[in-house]
C-alpha distance (Angstrom), angle and dihedral (degrees) to the residues before:
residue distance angle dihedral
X1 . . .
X2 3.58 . .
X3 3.66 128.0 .
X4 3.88 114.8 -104.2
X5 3.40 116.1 -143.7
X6 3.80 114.7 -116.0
X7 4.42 120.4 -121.0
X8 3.99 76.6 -118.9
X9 3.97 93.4 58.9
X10 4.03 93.1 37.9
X11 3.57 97.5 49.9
X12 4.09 87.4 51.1
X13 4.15 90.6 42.8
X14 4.18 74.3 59.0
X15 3.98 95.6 51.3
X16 3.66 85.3 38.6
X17 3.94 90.2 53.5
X18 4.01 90.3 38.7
X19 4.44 88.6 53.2
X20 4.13 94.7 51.3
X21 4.28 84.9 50.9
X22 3.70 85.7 47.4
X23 3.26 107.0 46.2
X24 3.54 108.4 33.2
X25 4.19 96.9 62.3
X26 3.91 86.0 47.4
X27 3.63 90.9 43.2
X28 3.86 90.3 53.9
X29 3.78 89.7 42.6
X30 4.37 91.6 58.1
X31 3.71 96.4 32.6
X32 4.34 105.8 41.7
X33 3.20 101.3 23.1
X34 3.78 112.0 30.5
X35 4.01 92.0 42.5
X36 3.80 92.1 36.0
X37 4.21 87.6 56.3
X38 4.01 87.2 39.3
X39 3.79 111.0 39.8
X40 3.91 127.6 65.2
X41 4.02 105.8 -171.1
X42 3.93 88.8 -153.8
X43 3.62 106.6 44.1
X44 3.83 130.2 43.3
X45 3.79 96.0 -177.1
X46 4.15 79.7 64.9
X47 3.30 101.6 37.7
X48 4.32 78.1 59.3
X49 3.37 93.0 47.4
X50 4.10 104.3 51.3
X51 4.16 82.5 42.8
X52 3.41 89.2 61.4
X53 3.96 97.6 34.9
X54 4.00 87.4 43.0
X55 4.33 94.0 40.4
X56 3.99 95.6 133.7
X57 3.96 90.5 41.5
X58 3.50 91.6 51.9
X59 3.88 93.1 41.5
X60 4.43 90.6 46.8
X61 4.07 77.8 50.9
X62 3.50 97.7 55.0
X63 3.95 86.0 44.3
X64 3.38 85.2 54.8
X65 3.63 108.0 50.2
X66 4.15 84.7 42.9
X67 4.17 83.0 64.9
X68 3.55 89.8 43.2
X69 4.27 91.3 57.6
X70 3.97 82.5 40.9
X71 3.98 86.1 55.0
X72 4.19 90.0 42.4
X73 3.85 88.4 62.1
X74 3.60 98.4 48.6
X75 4.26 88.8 47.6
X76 4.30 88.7 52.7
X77 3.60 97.0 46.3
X78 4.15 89.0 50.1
X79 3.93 87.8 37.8
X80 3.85 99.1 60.1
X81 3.63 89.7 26.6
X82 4.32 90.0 64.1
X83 4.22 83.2 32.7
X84 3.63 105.2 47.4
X85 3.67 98.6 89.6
X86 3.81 98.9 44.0
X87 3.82 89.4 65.7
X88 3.95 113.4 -17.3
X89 3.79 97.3 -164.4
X90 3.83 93.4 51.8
X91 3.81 94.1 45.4
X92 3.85 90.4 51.0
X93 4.19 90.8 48.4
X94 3.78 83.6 50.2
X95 3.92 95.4 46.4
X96 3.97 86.1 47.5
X97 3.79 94.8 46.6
X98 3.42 92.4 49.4
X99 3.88 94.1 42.3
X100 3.55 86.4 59.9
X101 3.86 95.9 44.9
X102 4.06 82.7 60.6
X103 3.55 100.7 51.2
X104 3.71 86.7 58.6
X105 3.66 98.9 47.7
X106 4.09 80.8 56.5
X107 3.40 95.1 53.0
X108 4.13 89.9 50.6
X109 3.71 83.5 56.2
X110 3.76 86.0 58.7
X111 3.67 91.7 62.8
X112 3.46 93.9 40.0
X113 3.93 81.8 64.5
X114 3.71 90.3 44.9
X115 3.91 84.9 58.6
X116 3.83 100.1 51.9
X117 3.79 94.2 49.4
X118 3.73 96.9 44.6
X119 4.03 89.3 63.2
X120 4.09 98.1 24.3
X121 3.28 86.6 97.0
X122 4.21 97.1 -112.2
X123 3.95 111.3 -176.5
X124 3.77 91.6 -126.9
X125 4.01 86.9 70.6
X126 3.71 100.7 43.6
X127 4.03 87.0 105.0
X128 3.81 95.4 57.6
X129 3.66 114.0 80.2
X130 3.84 133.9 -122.9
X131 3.76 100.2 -97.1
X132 3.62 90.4 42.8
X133 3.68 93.2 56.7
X134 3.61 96.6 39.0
X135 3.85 90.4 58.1
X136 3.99 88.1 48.2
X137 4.16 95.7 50.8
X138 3.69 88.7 44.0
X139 3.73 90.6 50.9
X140 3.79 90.1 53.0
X141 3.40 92.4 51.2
X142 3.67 91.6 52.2
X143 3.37 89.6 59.4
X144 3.58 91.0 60.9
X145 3.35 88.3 56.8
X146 3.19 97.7 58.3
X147 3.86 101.8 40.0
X148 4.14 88.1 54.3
X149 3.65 82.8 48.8
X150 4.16 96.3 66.6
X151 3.18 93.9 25.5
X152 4.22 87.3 61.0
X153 4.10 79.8 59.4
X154 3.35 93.0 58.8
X155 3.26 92.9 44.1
X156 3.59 97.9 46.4
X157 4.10 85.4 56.6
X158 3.33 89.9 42.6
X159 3.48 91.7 66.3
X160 3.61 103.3 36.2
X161 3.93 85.0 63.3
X162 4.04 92.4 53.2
X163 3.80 97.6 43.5
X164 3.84 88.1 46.9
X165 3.94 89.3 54.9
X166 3.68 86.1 34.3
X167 3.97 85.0 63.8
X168 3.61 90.2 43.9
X169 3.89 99.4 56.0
X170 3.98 92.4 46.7
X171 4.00 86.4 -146.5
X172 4.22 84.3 126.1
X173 3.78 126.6 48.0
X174 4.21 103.1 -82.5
X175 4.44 79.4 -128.2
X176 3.55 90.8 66.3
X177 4.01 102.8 36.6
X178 4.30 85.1 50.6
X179 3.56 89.4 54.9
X180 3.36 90.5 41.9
X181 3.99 98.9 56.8
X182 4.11 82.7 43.6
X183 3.85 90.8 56.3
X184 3.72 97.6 43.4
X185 3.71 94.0 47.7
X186 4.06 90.2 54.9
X187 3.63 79.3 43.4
X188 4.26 96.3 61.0
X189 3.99 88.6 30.3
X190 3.80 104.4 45.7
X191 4.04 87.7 50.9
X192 3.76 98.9 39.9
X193 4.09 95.0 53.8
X194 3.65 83.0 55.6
X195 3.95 98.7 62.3
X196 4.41 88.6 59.1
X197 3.40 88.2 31.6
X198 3.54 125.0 32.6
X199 3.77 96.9 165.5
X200 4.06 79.9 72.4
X201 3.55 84.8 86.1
X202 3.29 103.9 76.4
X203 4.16 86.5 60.9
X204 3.81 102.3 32.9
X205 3.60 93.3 53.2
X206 3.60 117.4 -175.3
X207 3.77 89.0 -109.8
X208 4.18 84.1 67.4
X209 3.62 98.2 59.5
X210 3.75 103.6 13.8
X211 3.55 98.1 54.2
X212 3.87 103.9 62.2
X213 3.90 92.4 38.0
X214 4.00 85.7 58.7
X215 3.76 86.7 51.1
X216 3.76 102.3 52.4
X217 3.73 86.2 42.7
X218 3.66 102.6 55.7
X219 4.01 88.7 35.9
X220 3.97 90.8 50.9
X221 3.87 94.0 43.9
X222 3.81 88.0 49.6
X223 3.56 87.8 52.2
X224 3.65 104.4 45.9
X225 4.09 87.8 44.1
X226 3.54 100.1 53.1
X227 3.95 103.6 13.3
X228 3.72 103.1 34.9
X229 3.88 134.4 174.3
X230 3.80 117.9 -33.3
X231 3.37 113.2 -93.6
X232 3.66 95.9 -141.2
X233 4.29 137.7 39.4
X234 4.31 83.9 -101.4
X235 4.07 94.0 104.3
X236 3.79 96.5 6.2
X237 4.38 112.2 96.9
X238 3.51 121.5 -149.0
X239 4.24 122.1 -71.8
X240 3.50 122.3 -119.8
């Protein structure tokens, strides 16, 4: 007999589906736009100069990307809570991973801060000069980089765990938890090369492995939202 999903897990497979639609349009907003309009790869005397031309864009993008996190820990507490009985020591290891994968995405917000104050103009820095803070804001903005960057590993495992138990508990069509597993595998794979090898880049573009994982997310939050959980054991396999 199949295990039913209970009005507890359904309603959070809902908040779960209502976090992805959240997140991902503000997520987009803070890290394509904002950055795009901010950051110039081959100059940092630029790079200074939009931050400080573009300060409240920059400062509504880190506001942004601070709801997104917000959003992330609503969508793992519903995710392991509609998970936990298909497999409870994978669900956990995915909660963890993905616990982890948040507390770095905070901490990239922390240089994003950095950033903004180094070229706001603040008193305290009027005796450093230009170049000197240029190199410093584009230094903390490196370090955003890089923090997004691991944390997209975690993430990427993450999510390979919950569409793999997503599969498992046939409470989603087995079409979209396959593609699902695929994505979040390119996901963890297409961001890991890139820490030994950061030439990598410039053939596992973001497009390769962020692309599909923005797919499954915004189909799978759609889903969940306005779909939900079966209501009965009919596409739901057994818990273990």
């Amino acid at each position: 007999m199949g295990a039913v999903p209970t009005r507890s897990e359904r309603l959070a497979a809902r908040l779960a589906g209502a976090a992805y639609l959240i997140a991902l349009p503000l997520s987009f907003f803070s890290e394509f736009y904002v950055l795009g309009a901010v950051i110039d790869p081959n100059s940092m005397s630029e790079t200074a100069h939009r931050l400080q031309e573009h300060q409240q864009l920059f400062r509504l993008g880190t506001a942004s990307n601070f709801l997104v996190f917000v959003a992330d820990g609503v969508l793992i507490a519903s995710l392991y809570w509609v998970l936990r009985r298909v497999n409870p020591f994978a669900a956990l290891l995915a909660l963890v991973w993905r616990v982890l994968e948040t507390a770095l995405l905070f901490a990239a917000l922390v240089f994003d801060a950095q950033a903004a104050r180094l070229m706001g103009g603040s008193s305290y820095l009027s005796g450093q000069s230009p170049t000197q803070l240029a190199l410093l804001a584009r230094l903390a903005i490196s370090g955003h980089g890089a923090a997004y960057n691991f944390a997209l590993v975690l993430a990427g495992l993450s999510s390979t765990v919950f569409a793999l138990l997503w599969w498992r508990s046939g409470y989603i069509p087995k079409w979209l938890a396959g593609f699902g597993v695929v994505a979040s595998i390119l996901l963890a794979l297409g961001t890991f090369i890139a820490i030994p090898f950061p030439a990598a880049r410039s053939v596992i573009t973001s497009d390769v492995y962020g692309d599909p994982i923005g797919i499954f997310e915004l189909v799978l939050g759609l889903w969940l939202l306005f779909i939900g959980l079966p209501k009965d054991s009919a596409r739901a396999r057994p818990a273990v």
